[in-house]
N, C-alpha and C positions, 0 to 999 in steps of 0.2 A: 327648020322652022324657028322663028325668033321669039324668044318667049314675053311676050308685050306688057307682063308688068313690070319683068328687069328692064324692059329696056323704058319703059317712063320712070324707073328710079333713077339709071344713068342717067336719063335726059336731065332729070332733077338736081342731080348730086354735079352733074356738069355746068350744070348754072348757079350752081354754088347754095344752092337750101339743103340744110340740114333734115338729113332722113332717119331713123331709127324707131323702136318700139320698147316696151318694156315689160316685166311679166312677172309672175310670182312663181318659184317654185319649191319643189319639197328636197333638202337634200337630209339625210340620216334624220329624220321626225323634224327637223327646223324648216322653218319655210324660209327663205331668202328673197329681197328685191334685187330685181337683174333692170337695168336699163344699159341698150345698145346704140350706137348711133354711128354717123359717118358723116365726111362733110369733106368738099374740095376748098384748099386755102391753098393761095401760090403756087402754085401746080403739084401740092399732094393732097394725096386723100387722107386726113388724118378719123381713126378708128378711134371709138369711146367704149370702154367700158366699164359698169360696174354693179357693183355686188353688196349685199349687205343684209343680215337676220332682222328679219321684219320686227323684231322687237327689241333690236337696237337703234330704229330709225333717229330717235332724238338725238342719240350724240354720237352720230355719223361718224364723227371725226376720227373716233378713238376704233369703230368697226367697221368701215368700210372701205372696200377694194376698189381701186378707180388707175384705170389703165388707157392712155392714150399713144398711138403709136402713128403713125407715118409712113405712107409708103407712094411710092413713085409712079404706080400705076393703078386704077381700079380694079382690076382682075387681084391681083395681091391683096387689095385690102377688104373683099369677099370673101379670099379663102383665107384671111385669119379669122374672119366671123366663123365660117363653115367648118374648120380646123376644130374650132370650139362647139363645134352642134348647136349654131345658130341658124334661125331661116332665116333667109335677107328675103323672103319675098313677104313674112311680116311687118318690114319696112313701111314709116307709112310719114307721114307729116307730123311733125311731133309738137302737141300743142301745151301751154305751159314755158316753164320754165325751160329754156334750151342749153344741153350740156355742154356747148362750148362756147 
């Protein structure tokens, strides 16, 4: 059985729009911004990530984790999301400012 809203991400991510979500969460009493994303450019999927203590948002620069990676196939670049204990099926259209 196909699971039909992976497969209207893929459909998505194969026609080239950016997919991803983002979240808040608590690590040791800090709460941190997570934003995830993914996107097909020239036949890879490149993976976004990043990270940062919700009360250092102003000056990003100096506190935030930001990881973009590359990979040859979509199934790889799920399970680096999943690797990390992401959902990809919170994946969704990401409106705003786009991380890539």
């Amino acid at each position: 059985m196909v699971d039909l809203p992976i497969e209207k991400l893929i459909v998505a991510i194969e026609n080239g729009k950016v997919r991803g979500f983002d979240e808040i969460k608590e690590i040791n009493g800090e709460n941190y911004f997570f934003q995830y994303a993914i996107k097909k450019q020239d036949e890879k999927y490149n993976t976004y990530f990043f990270k940062i203590p919700e009360n250092k948002m102003e000056v990003f620069e100096d506190y935030a984790t930001e990881e973009i990676s590359a990979f040859s196939n979509i199934e790889d670049a799920f399970n680096c999301f999943k690797l990390q204990g992401i959902d990809i099926t919170k994946f969704s259209p990401i409106r705003g400012l786009l991380p890539f």
